[in-house]
TIVOTI-751131 format. One record per residue (C-alpha): x, y, z. Coordinates in Angstrom, 3 decimals, padded with zeros to 6 digits. Last residue first. Example, Ala and Ser with C-alpha at 12.3 -4.5 7.8 and 13.67 -1.06 7.14 Angstrom:
BEGIN
c1=013.670&c2=-001.060&c3=007.140
c1=012.300&c2=-004.500&c3=007.800
***
This chain:
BEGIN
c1=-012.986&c2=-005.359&c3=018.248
c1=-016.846&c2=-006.522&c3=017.437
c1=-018.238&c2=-003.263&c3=016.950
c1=-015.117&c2=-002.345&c3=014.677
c1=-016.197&c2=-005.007&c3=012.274
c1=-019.864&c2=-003.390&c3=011.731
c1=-018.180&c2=-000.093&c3=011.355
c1=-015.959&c2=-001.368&c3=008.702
c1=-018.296&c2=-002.760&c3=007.369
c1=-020.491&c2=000.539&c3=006.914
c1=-018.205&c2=001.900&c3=004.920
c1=-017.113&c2=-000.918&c3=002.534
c1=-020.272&c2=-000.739&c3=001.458
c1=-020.780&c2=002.864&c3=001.065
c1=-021.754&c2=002.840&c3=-002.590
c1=-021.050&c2=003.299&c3=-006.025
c1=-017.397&c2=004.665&c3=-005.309
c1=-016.039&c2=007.543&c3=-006.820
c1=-012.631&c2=007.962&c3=-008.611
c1=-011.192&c2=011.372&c3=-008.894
c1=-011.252&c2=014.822&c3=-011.044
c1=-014.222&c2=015.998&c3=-009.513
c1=-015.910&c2=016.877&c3=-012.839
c1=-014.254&c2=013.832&c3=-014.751
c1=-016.060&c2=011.177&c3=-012.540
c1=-013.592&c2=008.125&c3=-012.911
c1=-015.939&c2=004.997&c3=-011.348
c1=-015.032&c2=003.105&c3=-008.521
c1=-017.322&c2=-000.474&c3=-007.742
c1=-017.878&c2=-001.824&c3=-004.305
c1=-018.509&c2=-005.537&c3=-003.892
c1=-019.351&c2=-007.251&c3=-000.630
c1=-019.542&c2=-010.836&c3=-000.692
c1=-020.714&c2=-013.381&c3=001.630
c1=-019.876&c2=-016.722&c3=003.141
c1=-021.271&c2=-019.451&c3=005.378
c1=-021.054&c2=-021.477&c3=009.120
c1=-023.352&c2=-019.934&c3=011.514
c1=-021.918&c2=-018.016&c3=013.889
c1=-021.267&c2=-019.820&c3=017.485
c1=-021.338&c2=-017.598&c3=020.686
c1=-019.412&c2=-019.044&c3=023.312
c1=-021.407&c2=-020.105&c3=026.345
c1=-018.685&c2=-022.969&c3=026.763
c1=-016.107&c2=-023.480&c3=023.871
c1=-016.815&c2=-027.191&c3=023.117
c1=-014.713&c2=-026.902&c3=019.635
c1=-016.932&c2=-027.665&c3=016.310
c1=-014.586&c2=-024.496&c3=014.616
c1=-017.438&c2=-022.417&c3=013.139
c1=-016.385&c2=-021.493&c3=009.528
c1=-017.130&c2=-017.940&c3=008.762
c1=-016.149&c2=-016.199&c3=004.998
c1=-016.159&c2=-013.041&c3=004.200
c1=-014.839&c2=-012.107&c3=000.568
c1=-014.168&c2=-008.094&c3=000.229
c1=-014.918&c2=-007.310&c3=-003.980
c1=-013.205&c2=-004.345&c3=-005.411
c1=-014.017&c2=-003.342&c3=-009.049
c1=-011.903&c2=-000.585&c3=-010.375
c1=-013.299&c2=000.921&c3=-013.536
c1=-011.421&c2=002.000&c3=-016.175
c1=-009.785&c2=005.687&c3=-016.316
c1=-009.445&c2=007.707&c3=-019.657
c1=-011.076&c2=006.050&c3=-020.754
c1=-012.658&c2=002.490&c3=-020.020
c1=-012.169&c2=-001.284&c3=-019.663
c1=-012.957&c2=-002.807&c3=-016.213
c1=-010.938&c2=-003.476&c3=-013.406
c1=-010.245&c2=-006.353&c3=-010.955
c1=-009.484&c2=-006.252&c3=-006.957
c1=-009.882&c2=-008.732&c3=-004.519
c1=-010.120&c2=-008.478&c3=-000.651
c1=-010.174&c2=-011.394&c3=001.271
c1=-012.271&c2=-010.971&c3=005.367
c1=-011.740&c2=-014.093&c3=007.519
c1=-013.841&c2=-015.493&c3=010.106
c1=-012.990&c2=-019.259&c3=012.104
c1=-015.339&c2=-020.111&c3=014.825
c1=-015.869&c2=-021.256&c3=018.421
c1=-012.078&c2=-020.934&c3=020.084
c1=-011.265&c2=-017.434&c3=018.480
c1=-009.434&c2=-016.514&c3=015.062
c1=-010.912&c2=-013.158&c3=014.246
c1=-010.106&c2=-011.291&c3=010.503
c1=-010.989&c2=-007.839&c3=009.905
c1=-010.595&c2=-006.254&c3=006.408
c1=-010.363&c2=-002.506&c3=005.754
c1=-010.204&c2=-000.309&c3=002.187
c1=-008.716&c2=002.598&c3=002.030
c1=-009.566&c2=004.982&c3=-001.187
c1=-008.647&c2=006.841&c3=-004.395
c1=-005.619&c2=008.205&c3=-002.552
c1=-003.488&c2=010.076&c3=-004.962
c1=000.173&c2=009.674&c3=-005.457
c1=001.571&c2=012.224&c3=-007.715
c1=003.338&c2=012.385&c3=-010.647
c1=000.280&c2=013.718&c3=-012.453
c1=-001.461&c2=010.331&c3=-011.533
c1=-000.005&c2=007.492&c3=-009.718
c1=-003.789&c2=006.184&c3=-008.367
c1=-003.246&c2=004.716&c3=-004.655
c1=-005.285&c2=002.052&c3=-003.237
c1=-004.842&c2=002.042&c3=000.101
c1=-005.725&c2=-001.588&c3=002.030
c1=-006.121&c2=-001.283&c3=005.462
c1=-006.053&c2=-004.629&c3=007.417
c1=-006.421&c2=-006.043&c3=011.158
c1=-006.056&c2=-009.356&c3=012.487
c1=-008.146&c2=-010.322&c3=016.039
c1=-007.162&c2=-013.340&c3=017.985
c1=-003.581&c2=-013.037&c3=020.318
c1=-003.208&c2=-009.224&c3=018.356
c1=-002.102&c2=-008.622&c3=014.831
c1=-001.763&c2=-005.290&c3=012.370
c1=-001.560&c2=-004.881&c3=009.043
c1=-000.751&c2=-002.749&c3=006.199
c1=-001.793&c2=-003.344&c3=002.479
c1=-000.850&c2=-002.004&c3=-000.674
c1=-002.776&c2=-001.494&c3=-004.200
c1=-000.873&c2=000.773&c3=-006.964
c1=-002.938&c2=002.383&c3=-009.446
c1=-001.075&c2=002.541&c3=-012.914
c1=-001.589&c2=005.790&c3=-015.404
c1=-000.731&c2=006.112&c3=-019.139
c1=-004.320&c2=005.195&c3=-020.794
c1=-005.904&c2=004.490&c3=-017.374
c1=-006.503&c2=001.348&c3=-015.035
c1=-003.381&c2=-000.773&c3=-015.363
c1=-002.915&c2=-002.691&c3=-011.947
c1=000.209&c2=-002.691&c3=-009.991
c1=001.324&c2=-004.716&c3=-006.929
c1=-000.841&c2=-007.771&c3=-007.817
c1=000.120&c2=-008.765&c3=-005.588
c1=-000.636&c2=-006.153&c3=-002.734
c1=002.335&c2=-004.266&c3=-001.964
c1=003.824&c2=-004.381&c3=001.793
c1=003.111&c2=-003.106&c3=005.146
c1=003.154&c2=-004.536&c3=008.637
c1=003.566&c2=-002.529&c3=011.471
c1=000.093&c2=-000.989&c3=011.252
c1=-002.047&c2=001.566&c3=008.960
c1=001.068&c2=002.647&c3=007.042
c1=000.820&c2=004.835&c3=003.680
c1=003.492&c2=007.920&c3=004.942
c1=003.697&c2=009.773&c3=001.649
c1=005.819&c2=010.633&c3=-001.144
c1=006.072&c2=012.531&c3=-004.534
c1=008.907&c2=013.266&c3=-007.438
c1=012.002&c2=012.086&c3=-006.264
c1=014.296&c2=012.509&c3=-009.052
c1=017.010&c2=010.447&c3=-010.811
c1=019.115&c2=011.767&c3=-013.433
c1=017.246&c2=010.926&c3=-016.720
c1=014.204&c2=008.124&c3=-016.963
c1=014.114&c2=007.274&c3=-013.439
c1=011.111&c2=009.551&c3=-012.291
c1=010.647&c2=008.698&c3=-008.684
c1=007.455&c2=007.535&c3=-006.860
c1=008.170&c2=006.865&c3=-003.038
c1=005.687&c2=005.139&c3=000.003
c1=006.739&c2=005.647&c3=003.162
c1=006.204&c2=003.469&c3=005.341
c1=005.066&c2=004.445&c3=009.113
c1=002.840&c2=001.870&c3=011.525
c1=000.979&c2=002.933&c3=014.680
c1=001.498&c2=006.616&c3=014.797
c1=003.599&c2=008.836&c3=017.369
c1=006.705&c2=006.706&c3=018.031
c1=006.476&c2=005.188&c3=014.760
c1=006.478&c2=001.131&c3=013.812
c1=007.464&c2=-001.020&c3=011.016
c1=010.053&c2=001.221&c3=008.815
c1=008.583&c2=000.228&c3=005.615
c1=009.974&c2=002.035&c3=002.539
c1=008.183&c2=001.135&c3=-000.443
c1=009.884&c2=002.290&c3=-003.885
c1=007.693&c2=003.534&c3=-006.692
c1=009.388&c2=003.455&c3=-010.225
c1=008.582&c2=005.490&c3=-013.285
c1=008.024&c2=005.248&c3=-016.986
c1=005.866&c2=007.917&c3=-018.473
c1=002.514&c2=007.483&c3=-019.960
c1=001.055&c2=010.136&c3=-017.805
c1=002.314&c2=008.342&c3=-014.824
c1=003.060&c2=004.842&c3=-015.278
c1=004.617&c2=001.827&c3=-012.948
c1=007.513&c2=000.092&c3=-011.924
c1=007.803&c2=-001.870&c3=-008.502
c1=009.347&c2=-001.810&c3=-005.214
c1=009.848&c2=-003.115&c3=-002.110
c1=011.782&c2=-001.554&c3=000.904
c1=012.706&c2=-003.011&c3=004.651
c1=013.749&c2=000.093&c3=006.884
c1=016.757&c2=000.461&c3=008.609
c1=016.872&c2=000.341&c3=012.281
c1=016.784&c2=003.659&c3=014.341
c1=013.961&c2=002.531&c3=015.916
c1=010.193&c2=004.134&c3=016.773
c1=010.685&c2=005.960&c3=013.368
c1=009.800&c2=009.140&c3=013.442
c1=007.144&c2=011.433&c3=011.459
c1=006.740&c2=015.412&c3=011.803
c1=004.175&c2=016.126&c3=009.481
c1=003.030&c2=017.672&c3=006.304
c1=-000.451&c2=017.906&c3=005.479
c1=-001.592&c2=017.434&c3=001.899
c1=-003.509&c2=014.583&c3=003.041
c1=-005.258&c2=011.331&c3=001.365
c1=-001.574&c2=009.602&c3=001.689
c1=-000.186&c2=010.881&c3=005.103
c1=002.296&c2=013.629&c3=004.766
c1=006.289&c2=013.982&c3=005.079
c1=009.196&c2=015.234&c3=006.863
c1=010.794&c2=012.578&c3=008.235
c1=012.441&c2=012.860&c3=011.823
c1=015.778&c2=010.977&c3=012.869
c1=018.104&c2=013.716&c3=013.553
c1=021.145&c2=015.280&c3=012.706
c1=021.295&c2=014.692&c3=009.138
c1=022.766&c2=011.424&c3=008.938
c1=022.581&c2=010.077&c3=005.628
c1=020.211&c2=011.019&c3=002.006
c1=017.934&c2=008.863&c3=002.944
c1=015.272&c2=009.215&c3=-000.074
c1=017.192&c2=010.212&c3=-001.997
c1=019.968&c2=007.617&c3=-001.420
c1=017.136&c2=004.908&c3=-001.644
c1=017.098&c2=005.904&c3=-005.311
c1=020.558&c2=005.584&c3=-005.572
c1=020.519&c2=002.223&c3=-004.075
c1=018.436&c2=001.168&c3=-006.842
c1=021.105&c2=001.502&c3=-009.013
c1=021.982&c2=003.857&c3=-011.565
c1=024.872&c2=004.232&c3=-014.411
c1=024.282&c2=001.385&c3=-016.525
c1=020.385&c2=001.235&c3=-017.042
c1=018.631&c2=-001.783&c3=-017.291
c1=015.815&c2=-000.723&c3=-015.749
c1=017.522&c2=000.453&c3=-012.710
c1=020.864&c2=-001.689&c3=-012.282
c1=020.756&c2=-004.025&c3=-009.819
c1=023.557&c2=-002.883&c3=-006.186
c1=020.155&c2=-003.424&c3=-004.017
c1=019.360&c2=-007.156&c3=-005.148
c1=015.896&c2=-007.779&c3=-006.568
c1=013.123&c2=-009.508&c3=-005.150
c1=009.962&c2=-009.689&c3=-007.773
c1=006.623&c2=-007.291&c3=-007.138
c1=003.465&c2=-008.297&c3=-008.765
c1=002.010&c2=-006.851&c3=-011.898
c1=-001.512&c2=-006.897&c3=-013.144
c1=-000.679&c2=-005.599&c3=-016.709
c1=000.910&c2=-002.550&c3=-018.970
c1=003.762&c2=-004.060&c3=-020.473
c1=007.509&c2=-003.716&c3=-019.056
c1=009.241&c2=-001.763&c3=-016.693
c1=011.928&c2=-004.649&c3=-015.179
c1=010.974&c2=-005.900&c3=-011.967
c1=011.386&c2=-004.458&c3=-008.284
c1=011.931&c2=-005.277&c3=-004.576
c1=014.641&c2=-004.472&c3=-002.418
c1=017.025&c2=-005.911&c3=-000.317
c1=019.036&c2=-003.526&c3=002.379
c1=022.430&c2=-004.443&c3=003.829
c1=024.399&c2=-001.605&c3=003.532
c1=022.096&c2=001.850&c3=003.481
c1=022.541&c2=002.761&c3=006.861
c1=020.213&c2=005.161&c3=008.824
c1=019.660&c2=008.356&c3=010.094
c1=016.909&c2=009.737&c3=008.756
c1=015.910&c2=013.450&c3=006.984
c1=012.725&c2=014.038&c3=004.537
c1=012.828&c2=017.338&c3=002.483
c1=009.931&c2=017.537&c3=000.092
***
């Protein structure tokens, strides 16, 4: 995968912790010049340097949306360097380290980050990426990293988006399987803040023991709390909460996880009907 940006390396934090044993982990702030893992003779800023390898005539990055083998065209809407995160994680057993590079924005797509596994255990290799933004705002979940197969890690992130009343949220959840990133599924929350009421969507993820792949549980919290404001012919919900739970199971014929139901499906559609 050849992916080409201008941009300066001097300056950039990252995110990471030390590879360590197999449970929930968040991400921890690191300084770009740290040592990989403990290792000597590479930094995290050599993993950024494959990533952005310098100027190459041209700001485009070569690379495909997670769920897609497609490879696009992707630019940055600014030339500004792009705020990474990282954490370690498994892949048939073997140690590696996925790096987050958020660049906010892109001139053709709403948000662009690309998220980056590499294999760190010899001389450093890029071994998959792909664009995983849904908005301007992306980061790891935390828990960044869950444990949910013998040797392999499934990474949660979310990207989001804001207007004046109305927050939006896609959460991937991305198995690191055969050195490769594989969508198991995107997940979205819609939050309103308006004059008569208060509704928020939390999404919470647990999994179950099982081989080769445990269950993933994912449970989407709503919660409404009307706001006792005189807000005129407003429409005022009634105050409660609910839960929506949708469980993935590792079916070995298709090779992937499979959800239960279509929960999370349909809403989403009932959000989008009040966008």
């Amino acid at each position: 995968m050849s992916v080409a940006l201008r941009a300066a390396l001097a300056g950039l934090a990252i995110v990471s912790v030390p590879a360590g044993p197999a449970f929930a982990e968040p991400a921890l702030r690191v300084d770009l010049a740290d040592r990989v893992g403990g290792r000597e003779d590479v930094t995290f800023a050599d993993l950024v340097r494959l990533v952005l390898p310098g100027t190459a005539g041209n700001e485009t990055i070569d690379v495909r949306d997670i769920g897609s083998e497609t490879v696009e065209d992707l630019e940055p809407a600014s030339a500004a360097a792009p705020r990474l995160s990282a954490v370690p994680v498994r892949s048939g057993g073997l140690d590696r380290m996925a790096v987050l590079l958020n660049f906010g924005s892109g001139r053709d797509v709403v948000g662009l980050a690309i998220l980056a596994l590499f294999d760190v255990a010899g001389e450093p290799r890029l071994l998959d990426a792909a664009n995983v933004a849904s908005g301007e705002g992306t980061s790891f979940l935390d828990p960044a990293r869950l444990p949910v197969g013998t040797g392999d890690d499934l990474l949660a992130i979310q990207s989001t988006h804001w207007n004046s009343s109305q927050g939006y949220t896609t959460v991937p959840l991305v198995l690191v399987r055969n050195d490769r990133l594989e969508l198991v599924d995107s997940i979205f929350a819609f939050d309103e803040n308006l004059c008569a009421f208060e509704r928020t969507q939390r999404l919470a993820l647990r999994h179950k023991a099982g081989a080769p792949f445990s269950d993933i549980v994912a449970t989407v919290t709503e919660e409404t709390t009307p706001s006792g404001e005189d807000c005129g012919n407003a429409p005022v919900p009634k105050a409660g909460t609910r839960t929506i739970t949708v469980r993935y199971q590792w079916d070995d014929g298709a090779q992937r996880y499979i959800p239960d139901s279509d929960a999370f499906d349909v809403l989403a559609r009932e959000s989008e009907e009040r966008f």
